[in-house]
N, C-alpha and C positions, 0 to 999 in steps of 0.2 A: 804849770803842772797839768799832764793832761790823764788822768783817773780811772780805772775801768771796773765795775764789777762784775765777779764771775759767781754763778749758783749752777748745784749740778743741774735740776730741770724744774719745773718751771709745774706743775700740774693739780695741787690743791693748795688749800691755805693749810697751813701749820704753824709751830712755833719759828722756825726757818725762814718760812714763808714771810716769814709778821716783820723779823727783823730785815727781811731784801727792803720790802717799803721801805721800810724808817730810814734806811739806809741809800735809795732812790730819794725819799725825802729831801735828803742830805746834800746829794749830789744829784740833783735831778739832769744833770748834762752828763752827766758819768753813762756810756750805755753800759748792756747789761748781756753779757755772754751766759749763755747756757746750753746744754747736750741737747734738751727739746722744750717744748713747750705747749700747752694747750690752750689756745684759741681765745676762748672763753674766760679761762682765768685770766687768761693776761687782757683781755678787755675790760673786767668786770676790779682788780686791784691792781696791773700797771700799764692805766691806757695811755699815760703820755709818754711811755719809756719806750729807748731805743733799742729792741730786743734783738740779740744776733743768736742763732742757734745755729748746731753743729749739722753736718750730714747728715746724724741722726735724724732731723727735725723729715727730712724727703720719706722715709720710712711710712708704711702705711699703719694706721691706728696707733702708733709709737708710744705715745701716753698711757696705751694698754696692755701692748707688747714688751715693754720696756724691760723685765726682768729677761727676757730670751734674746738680749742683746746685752745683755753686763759685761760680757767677753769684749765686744766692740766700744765699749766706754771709755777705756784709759787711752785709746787711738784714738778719739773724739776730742777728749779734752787737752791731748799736747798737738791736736794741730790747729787749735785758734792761732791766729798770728793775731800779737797784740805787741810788735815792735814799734807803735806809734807812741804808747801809754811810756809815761815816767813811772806810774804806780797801780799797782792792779791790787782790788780790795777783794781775795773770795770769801764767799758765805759757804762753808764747805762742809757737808756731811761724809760726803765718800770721796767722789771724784776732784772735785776742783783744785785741793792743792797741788794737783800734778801738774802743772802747767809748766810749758817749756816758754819760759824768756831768755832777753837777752842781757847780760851781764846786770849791765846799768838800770835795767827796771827792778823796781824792789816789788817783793810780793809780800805782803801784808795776808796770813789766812786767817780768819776772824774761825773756829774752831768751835762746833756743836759738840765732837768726842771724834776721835779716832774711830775708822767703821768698829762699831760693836761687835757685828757678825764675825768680822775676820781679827780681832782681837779679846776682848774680856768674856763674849757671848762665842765665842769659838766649839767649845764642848757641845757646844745647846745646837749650833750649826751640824757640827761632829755626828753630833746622835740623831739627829733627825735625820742624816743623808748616811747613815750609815754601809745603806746596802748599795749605794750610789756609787762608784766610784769616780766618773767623770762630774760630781758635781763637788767632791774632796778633791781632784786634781784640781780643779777651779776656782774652788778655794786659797789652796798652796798659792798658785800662781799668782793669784788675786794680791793675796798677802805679801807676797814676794813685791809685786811692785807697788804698791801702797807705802809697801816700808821706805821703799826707792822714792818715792814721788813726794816723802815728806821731808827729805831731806834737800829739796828744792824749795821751801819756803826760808823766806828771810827772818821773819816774824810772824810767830803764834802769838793769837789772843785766845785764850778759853773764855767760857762762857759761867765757871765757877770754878771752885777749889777741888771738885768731885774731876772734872775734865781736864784739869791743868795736872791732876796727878798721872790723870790715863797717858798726856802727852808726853811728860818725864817718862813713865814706863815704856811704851811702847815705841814712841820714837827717840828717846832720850835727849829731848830737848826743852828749853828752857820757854815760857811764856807768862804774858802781865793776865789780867782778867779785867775785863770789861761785859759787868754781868748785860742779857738782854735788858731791850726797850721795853717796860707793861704801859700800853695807854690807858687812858680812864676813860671806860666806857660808857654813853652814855648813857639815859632812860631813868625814868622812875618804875615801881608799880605800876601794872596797870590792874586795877579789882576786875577785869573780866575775863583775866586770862584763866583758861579752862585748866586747873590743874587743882592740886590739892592744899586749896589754899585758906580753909578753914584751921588748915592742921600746921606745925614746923616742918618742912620738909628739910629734907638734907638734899645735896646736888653734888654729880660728879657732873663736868665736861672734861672728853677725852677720845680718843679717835679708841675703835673697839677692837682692838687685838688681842691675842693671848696674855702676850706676857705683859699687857697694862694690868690685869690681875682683877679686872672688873668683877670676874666671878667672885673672888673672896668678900667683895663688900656685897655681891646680893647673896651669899651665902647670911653675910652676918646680919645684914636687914632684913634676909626672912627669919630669923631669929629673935630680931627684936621689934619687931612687926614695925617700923619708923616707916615712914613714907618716904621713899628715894627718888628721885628725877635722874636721870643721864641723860645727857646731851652729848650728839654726838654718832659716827657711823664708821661703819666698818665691818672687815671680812669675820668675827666674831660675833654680829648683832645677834642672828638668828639662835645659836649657841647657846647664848645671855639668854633670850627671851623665854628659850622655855626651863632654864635655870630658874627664872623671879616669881616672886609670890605676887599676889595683888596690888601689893601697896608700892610698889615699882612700876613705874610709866617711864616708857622709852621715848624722845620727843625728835632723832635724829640729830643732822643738824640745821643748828638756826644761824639767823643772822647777828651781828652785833648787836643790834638794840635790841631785841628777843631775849639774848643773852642776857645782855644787863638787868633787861626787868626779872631773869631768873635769880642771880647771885643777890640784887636787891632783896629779892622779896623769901630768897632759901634762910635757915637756921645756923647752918655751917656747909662750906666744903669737906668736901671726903676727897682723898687720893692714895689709891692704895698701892701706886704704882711706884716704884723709883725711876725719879725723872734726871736728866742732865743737869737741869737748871729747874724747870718749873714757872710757866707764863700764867698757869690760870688759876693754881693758888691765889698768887700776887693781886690776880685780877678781880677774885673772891675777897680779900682783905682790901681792897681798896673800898669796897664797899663795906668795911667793919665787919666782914664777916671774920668767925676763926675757921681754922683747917684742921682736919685730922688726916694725918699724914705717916707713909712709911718713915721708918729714922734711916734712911739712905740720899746719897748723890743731895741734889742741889735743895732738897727740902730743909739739909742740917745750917744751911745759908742764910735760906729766907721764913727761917720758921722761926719764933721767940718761943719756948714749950711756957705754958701756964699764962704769956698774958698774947701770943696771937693763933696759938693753938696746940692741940694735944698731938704726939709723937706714939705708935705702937712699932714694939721691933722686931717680931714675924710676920712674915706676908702668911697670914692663917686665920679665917673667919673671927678666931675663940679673940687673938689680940687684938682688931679692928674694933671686937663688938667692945671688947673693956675700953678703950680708950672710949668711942664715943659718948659710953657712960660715966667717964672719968669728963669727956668736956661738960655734960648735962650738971653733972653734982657741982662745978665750977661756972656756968654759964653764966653767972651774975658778976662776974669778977672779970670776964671781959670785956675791956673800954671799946667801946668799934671808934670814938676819936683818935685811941693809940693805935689803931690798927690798921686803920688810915693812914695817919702818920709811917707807921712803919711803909705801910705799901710803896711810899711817894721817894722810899731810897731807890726804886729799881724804875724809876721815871724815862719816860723819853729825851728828856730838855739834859737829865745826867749823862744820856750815853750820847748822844750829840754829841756836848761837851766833851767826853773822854773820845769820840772818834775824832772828833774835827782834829783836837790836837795831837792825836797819835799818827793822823796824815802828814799832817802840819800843813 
């Protein structure tokens, strides 16, 4: 059997990002098609891979110009020719499931959600580009052939029960679930790191967008004056920054071990956002910590409410700040052995396992 995996590009780490490795891991002879890539990333997390990139990749600053070529992506991704491969695995957030094969290869799309923007975030697109209308034609179209290019896959996997629904609705197709790979990171404490460590802090890590919803938790931290950490960056940082009280430190981002000694040594996770699935909760519990978390998408999965964390169910300051007072009056009643335990269902060594065998 000869294997190929496809990702749309290739240019930071993410939750996406996290699962190409594991999944390179897997099949490290599998090369690895993508629309472009950056340099850097791919040296620094896939230097032994065989990376093919599209046309795209000739383009100048491409990794930063990228959105003023989304028109040119769906003609990118169906002219890979991968008539050598028996089986093509994509990791697919927008583009990848479009691929044109040949009868006998099967395409396997391992499924983050259906694009957002051009289905369930449609409105939110809608209104923003309202006075736009070539960027609503571009849309339509977009949509148009998206709907078209997933009825070219052989096999969906979602990535939770929240994305397996979006698949049934939007492209009315059927798929299994093979939730992500969370590794365990490593590090302990270290007592010198510069931060607020006399005190509990709380921690978000999360890339800094609008609609993560960052604001509402430094809304509610400045309200209850806790010490907050984010980790993490993005076109919203500056935004945030002068949103936060005091007791909020922005730390960008860090590397894995930085991370680890952060969720070690935080109180709880905070996430205020609704995620697909959700990797750094998971990542937060593997070190016994608990989450306070939206009651949306892949949090209603991997969250146990009262013994590995609190649930609030408006994205609005007033229910974040209750919940976190709801997990403090119960803090004692959480085991971090069970929450460990819990963490090690969404394991790397489980999804191996469910991938190897879903290749066969």
């Amino acid at each position: 059997m000869k294997l190929a995996l496809v990702h749309d590009w290739l240019k930071n780490i993410s939750g996406a990002e996290r699962v190409l490795i594991e999944l390179h891991e897997i099949f490290p002879q599998a090369p690895i098609y993508t629309l472009f890539y950056d340099e850097p990333f791919v040296r620094q997390w896939l230097p032994s891979a065989d990376i093919r990139a599209s046309f795209l990749q000739k383009i100048p600053f491409i990794t930063k110009l990228y959105p003023l070529f989304g028109w040119l992506m769906p003609t990118a991704i169906e002219s890979f020719d991968l008539s050598e491969f028996d089986k093509v695995l994509s990791s697919s957030v927008s583009f990848s499931k479009g691929l044109v094969l040949k009868p006998s290869t099967k395409h396997i799309c391992y499924c983050y959600s259906p694009s957002r923007s051009l289905w369930d975030r449609h409105a939110d697109y809608v209104r923003d580009n309202a006075l736009s209308w070539p960027a609503l034609t571009y849309q339509h179209l977009l949509r148009l052939w998206d709907r078209a290019a997933a009825d070219r896959v052989d096999q969906y996997v979602a990535i939770s029960k929240a994305v397996q629904s979006r698949i049934k609705k939007y492209y009315r197709r059927d798929s299994i679930i093979i939730y992500p790979p969370v590794k365990k990171l490593g590090g302990t404490l270290n007592p010198k790191l510069e931060l607020v460590m006399e005190t509990n802090f709380y921690l978000i890590v999360s890339r800094l967008y609008k609609y993560k919803n960052i604001d509402i938790a430094i809304e509610a931290f400045n309200k209850l004056e806790y010490p907050l950490v984010i980790i993490g960056d993005g076109p919203d940082k500056e935004r945030l920054k002068r949103l936060a009280g005091k007791n909020i430190i922005f730390l960008g981002e860090q590397d894995d071990s930085m991370l680890a000694e952060y969720y070690h040594a935080c109180r709880a996770f905070i996430m205020p956002q609704e995620e697909d699935f959700g990797l750094t909760p998971i990542e937060a519990m593997s070190f016994g910590k608990p989450v306070v978390a939206l009651r949306k998408g892949g949090a209603l999965e991997t969250i146990i409410e009262n013994k590995t964390g609190e649930f609030f169910d408006d994205p609005i300051p007033e229910a974040l700040a209750d919940a976190v007072r709801r997990l403090n009056e119960n803090y004692t009643n959480y085991n971090p052995e069970f929450i460990k335990s819990h963490a090690s269902h969404f394991s790397a060594d489980k999804f191996k396992e469910a991938i190897v065998q879903l290749i066969g």
